[in-house]
N, C-alpha and C positions, 0 to 999 in steps of 0.2 A: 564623473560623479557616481559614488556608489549607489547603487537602484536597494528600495526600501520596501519587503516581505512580511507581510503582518504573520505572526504566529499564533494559533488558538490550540493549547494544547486542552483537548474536550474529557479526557478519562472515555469511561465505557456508554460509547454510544450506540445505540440500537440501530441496527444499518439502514431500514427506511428510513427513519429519523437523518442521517447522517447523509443518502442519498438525496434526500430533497432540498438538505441544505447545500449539497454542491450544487445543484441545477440552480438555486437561488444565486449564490456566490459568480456560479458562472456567468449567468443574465446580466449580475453588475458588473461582471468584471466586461464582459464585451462591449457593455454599454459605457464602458471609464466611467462609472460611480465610483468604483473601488480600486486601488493598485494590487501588488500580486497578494493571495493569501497562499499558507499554507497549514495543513489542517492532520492534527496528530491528534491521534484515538485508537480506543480499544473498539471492539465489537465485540457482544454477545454471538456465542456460536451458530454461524449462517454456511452454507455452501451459496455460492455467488457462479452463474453464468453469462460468459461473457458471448461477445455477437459469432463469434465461431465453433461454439460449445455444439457438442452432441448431449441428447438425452441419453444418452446409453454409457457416457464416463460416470453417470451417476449410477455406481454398483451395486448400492443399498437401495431395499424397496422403499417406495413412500412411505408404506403404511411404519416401517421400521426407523427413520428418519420422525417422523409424526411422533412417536413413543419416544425420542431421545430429544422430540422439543428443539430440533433443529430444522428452521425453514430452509427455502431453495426461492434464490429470488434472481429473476433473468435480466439482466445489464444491459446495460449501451456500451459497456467497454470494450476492447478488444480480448484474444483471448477465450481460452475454453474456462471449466470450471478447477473452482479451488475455495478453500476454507478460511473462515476468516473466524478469529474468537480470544476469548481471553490470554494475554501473555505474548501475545502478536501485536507488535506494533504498525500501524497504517496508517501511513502519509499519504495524503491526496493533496496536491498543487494545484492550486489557478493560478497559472502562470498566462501573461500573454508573452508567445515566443518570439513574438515580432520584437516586440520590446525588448527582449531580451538578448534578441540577435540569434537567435536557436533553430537549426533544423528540427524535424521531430526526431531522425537519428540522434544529433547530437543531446536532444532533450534524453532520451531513453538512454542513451551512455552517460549522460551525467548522472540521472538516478543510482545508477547501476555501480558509478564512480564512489557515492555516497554509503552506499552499503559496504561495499569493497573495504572502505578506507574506514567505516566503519568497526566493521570483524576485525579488521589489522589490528586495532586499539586493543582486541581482547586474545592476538596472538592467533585468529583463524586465516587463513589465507583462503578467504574468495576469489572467485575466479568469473569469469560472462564463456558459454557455450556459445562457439558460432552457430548462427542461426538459430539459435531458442534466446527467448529473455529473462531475465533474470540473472542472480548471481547463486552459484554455487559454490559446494565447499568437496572437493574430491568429486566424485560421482552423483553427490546428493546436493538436492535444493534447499539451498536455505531463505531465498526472497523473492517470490512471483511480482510479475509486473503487470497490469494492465491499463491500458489509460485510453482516453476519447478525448478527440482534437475538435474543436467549434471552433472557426471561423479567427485559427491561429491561437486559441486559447485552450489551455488542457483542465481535463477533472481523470478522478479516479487515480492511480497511482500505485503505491508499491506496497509491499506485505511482508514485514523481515518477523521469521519465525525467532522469538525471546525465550521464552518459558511458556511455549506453545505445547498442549496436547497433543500432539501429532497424533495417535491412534485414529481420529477423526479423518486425518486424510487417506485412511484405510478403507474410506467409504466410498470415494472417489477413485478417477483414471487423474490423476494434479495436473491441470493444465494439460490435460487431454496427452499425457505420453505415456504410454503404456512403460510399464518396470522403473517408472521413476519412484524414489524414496527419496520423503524429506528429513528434514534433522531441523535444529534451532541451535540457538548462540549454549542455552545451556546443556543441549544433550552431550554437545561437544567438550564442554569447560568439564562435563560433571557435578555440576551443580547451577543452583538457580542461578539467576541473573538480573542483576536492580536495573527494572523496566526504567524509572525517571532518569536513571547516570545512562542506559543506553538509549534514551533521547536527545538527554544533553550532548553526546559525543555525536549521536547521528545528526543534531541539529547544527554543530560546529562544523559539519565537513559539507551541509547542506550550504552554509553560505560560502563556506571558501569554493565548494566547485560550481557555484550559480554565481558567485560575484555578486551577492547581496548581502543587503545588513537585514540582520532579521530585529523584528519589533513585537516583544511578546504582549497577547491583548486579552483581553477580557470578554469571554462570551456574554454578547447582549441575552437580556432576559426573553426576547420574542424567539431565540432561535429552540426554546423547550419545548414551543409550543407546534412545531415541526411536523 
């Protein structure tokens, strides 16, 4: 029997907002109130540090970061820092992997599967770096990963640069590796890129490589109030 993924796709969510609603989602999902969700959204312009982040990949001063109205907010995720903001699509999972039969390796390769197979659709040939996560496209990142495991259950999740500003990760060390340079779906095509069609295709390969049916939902009125 196919296992059943509720989908909330939220538009532009302001990342505390977006943070506290995973900690909520996660509470139920450990508690089996809830089965798996998965949660697609924009963010307003944030640099995000994860639990193995230095303060020193942040290369821009505060006071210069303050004037561009971009905060710095420190995670439970894994992972150093990196950018999140308009034109970037971000999927965060609560998945319980027991359920689902999933190491956390095989959870992080399926992500990573989904991206891949993704780009394919738009003719980019993504690739996964031994030993780093994510998927790239040649030498350059096109989708950081981070994610935090409770008790067999994940939050946090992936980052595929769309018709992302990249300049902003000019500000940063990305994911803490020094001379890495990112790209997006449109720097490569040469032009934008229709954010909801590369949902829909990333959400298509979402269930063919988790072996779920996804069930698109309706965000409740309480979760504004976040």
């Amino acid at each position: 029997m196919t296992k059943v993924c509720a989908v909330y796709n939220l538009g532009l969510v302001d990342y505390r907002q977006g943070l506290l609603l995973q900690e909520k989602l996660l509470a139920s999902r450990k508690s089996g109130a809830i089965s798996d969700v998965l949660l697609l959204l924009e963010h307003p312009s944030v640099f995000t540090m994860g639990r193995a982040g230095k303060d020193e990949n942040i290369v821009t001063p505060t006071d210069a970061l303050a004037e561009e109205g971009i905060p710095v907010f420190y995670t439970s995720r894994g992972g150093d820092v990196t950018y999140h903001g308009p034109g970037q699509i971000v999927g965060y999972p609560i998945l319980d992997l027991r359920e689902n039969g999933l190491t956390v390796h095989q959870y992080i390769w399926n992500l990573e599967e989904v991206v891949i197979r993704t780009l394919a659709d738009y003719g980019i040939d993504g690739r996964r770096v031994e030993k780093l996560r994510g998927v790239w496209v040649g030498n350059e990142k096109i989708c950081s990963l981070g994610v935090r495991i409770s008790s067999a259950t994940t939050m946090h999740g992936f980052a595929l640069n769309v018709n992302t500003n990249l300049k902003f990760f000019s500000y940063i060390v990305p994911c803490g590796i020094t001379g890495v340079s990112m790209t997006s779906i449109s720097k490569l095509l040469g032009h934008e890129a229709e954010i909801e069609e590369t949902q829909k295709i990333l959400l298509r390969y979402f269930s063919q490589v988790f072996k779920v049916t996804l069930q698109d939902r309706e965000r409740p009125d309480e979760w504004l109030n976040l």
